[in-house]
N, C-alpha and C positions, 0 to 999 in steps of 0.2 A: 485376473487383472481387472481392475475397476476401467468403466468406459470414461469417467470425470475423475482426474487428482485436483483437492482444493487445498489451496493454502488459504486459513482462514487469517483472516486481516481484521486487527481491532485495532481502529484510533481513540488513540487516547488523550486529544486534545482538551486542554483546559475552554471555561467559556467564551467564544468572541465578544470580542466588543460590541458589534451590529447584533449581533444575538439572532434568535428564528433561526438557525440552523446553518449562516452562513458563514463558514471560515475569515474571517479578517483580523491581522495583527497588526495594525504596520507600526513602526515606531513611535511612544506617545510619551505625552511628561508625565505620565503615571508611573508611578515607579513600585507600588505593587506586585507580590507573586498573584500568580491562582491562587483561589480559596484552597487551603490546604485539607480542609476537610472534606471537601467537595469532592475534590483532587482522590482521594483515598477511597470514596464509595466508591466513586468508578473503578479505579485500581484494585479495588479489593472483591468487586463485586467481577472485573475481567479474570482476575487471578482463580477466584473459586470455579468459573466455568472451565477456562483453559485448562485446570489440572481433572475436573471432574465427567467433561463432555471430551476433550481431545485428549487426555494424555500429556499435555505439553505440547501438542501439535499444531503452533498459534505463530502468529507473528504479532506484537506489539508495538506500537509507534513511539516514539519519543520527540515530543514537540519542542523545537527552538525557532525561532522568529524573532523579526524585528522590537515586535512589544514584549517578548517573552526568552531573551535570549539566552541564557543558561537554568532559568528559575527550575527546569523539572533534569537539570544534574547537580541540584543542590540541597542539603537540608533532608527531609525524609528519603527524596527518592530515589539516590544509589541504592540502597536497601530497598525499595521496593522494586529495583529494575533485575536486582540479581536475583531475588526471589522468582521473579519470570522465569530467568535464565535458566535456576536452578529448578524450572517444573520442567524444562525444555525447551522450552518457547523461544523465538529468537526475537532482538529488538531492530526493529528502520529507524532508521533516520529520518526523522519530517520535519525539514527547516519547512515552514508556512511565511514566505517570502514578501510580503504586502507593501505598498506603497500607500499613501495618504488616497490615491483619486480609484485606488483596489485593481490598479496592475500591480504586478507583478516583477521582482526583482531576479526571476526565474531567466528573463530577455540579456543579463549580464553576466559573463560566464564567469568574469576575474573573481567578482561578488561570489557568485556560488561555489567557487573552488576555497573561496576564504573559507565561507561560512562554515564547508561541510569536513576542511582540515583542521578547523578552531575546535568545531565540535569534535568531531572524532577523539581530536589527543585531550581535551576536557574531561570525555566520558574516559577514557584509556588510564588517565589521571585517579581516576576513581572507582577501578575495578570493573568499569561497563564496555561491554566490547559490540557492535553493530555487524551485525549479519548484512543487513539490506539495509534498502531506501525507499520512501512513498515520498513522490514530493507534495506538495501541498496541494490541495482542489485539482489532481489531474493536469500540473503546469509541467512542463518537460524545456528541456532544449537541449540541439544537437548535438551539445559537450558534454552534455553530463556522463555518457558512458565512460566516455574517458578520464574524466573527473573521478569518478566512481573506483574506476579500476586502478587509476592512481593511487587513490587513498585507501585500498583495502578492501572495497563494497563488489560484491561481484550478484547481489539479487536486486533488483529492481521489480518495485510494485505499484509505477506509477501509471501502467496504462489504460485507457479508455477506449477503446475503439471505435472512430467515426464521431469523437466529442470535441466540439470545435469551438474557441472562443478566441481569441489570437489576441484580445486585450490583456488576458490573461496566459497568454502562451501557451494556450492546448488548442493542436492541430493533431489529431491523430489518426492517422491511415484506418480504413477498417484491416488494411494485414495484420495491423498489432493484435489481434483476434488470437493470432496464432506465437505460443510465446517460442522464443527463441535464445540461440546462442550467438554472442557475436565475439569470435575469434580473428581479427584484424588489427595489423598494426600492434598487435601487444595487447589487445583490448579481449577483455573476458569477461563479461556481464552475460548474466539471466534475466530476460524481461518475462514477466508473467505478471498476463493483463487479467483484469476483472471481469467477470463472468457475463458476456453479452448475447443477447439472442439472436444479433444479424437484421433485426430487422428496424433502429433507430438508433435516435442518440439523446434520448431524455433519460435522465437519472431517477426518476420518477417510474421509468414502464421498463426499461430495457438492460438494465444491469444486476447484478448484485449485490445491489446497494440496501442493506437491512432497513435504515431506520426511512428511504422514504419509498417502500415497498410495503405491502402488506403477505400476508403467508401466500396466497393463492396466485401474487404478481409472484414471488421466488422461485414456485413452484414452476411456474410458465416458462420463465426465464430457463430454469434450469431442465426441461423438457427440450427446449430448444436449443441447446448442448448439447442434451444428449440423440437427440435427433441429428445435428451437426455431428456426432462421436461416432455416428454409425455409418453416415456415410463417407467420413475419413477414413473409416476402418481400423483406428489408432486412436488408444485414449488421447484427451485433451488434458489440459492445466491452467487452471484458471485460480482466481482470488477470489473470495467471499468477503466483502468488508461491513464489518459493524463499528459501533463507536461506544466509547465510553458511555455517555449520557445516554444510551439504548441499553446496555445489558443493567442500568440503574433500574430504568423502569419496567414495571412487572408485569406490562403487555410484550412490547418491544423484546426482553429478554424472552420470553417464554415463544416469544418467536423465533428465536436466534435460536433456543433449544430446539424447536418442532422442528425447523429448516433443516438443523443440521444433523437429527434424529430422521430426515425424508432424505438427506444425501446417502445415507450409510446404508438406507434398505430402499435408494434407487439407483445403482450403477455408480456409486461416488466413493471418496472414500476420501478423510483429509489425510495430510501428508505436511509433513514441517517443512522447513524452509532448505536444509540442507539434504533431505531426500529430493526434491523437486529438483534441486540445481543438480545431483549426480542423475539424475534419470534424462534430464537433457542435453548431459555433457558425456553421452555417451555416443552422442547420435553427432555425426558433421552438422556442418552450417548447413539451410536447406538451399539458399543461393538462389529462393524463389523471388525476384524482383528487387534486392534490396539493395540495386543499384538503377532503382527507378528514379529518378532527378525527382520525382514529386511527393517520392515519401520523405517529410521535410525533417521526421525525427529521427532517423537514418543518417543523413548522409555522411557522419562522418566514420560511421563503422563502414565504410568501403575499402 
């Protein structure tokens, strides 16, 4: 048994608007897809790794937002999403939710129930079927389990541990460290957060986050896992996320390869999205705190 299961996480977001690395859609009179071609290096260049480094063992994202709201279940990319499907791979749902002033439309839940049953029967419409969810830049709110489990989605990939911006709606407990089952009320969601060291909340030092980490920050990160793995005495589960516009580039990608060539000969081992959810839904709820009032992305799986 490995002491780290990774589900590896690739977004595959077209370019923001703001550009420099910062996710923003929000609704614009540009009426514009993504550069299609663009679009496609990334795609293609995620596709050859996922089938050639995991096996199929990937999770890929499918971006809808206010600037961007059906454009990648349209035109080339049903065909390139079932190609995923058909390496293994399973695809999230990443509505990137954006307002004009860069909150978040994540704060309104009627909105996100719209958005993420529009999408679903869109892709369902077109042969694409969604395992999980990442929501945009680490935004949550306390519906969405139930939203999730409503509509079919039972993996979630949006957590951060101890990453806090509330303009943007990410307030996340450091419990979310530990991924979980939440069996309440009819609700059945897998949370499995992003590989964090325990010791901050910069995306920068303290996560596993490929493209603004370099090989020897991963490395760190992922030591402190497995340091955490040992003294749980019980493998962990965690996400590895990269993005499109990193596995293009041929620093960035060959780091996404050393990384994930250092999990497999250090205690790691990846794992798809549908092994991860039966490995934790074998175990009860752990009932450790998560009817603490202050874990605010909880409370309504009580």
């Amino acid at each position: 048994m490995s002491e780290i299961d990774v589900v590896w996480l690739i977004d595959l977001d077209p370019p923001s608007d703001v550009g420099g690395g910062k996710g923003f859609y929000p609704a614009s009179s540009r009426t514009d897809p993504p550069d299609e071609t663009l679009m496609r290096k990334r795609c293609d260049a995620a596709l050859e790794l996922v089938t050639s480094l995991a096996g199929g063992k990937a999770v890929v994202t499918v971006h809808t937002s206010p600037r961007h709201r059906t454009a990648l279940l349209e035109g080339i990319y049903p065909e390139i999403w079932s190609q995923f499907l058909a390496s293994g791979a399973a695809l999230a749902l990443h509505p990137h939710e954006e307002r004009e002033d860069r909150s978040t439309l994540y704060d309104d839940p009627a909105h996100m129930a719209d958005v993420i049953t529009r999408t679903i029967a869109l892709g369902r419409a077109r042969g694409i079927t969604f395992e999980t969810f990442r929501s945009g830049t680490f935004s949550f709110n306390p519906a969405l389990p139930r939203i999730l489990a409503d509509a079919g989605i039972h993996i979630d990939l949006s957590a951060a541990p101890t990453l806090r911006d509330p303009h943007r709606s990410i307030d996340w407990p450091a419990k979310s460290a530990e991924p979980d089952v939440f069996r309440r009320d009819g609700i059945d969601v897998v949370e499995i957060p992003i590989g964090w060291d325990g010791s901050g909340s910069s995306v920068d030092e303290n996560y596993l986050f490929s493209e603004r980490m370099d090989l020897k920050g991963l490395i760190r990160v992922w030591d402190a896992l497995r340091a955490r793995a040992a003294t749980a005495g019980a493998p962990l589960l965690v996400n590895y996320l990269c993005h499109g516009f990193g596995l293009v580039d041929p620093a960035w990608r060959r780091q996404a390869s050393d990384f994930i060539a250092h999990i497999g000969s250090h205690g790691g081992r990846l794992v798809g999205a549908d092994a991860a959810r039966r490995r934790l839904e074998q175990k009860p709820p752990r009932g450790n705190g998560h009817d603490d009032s202050g874990d605010r992305t909880r409370v309504v799986l009580r």
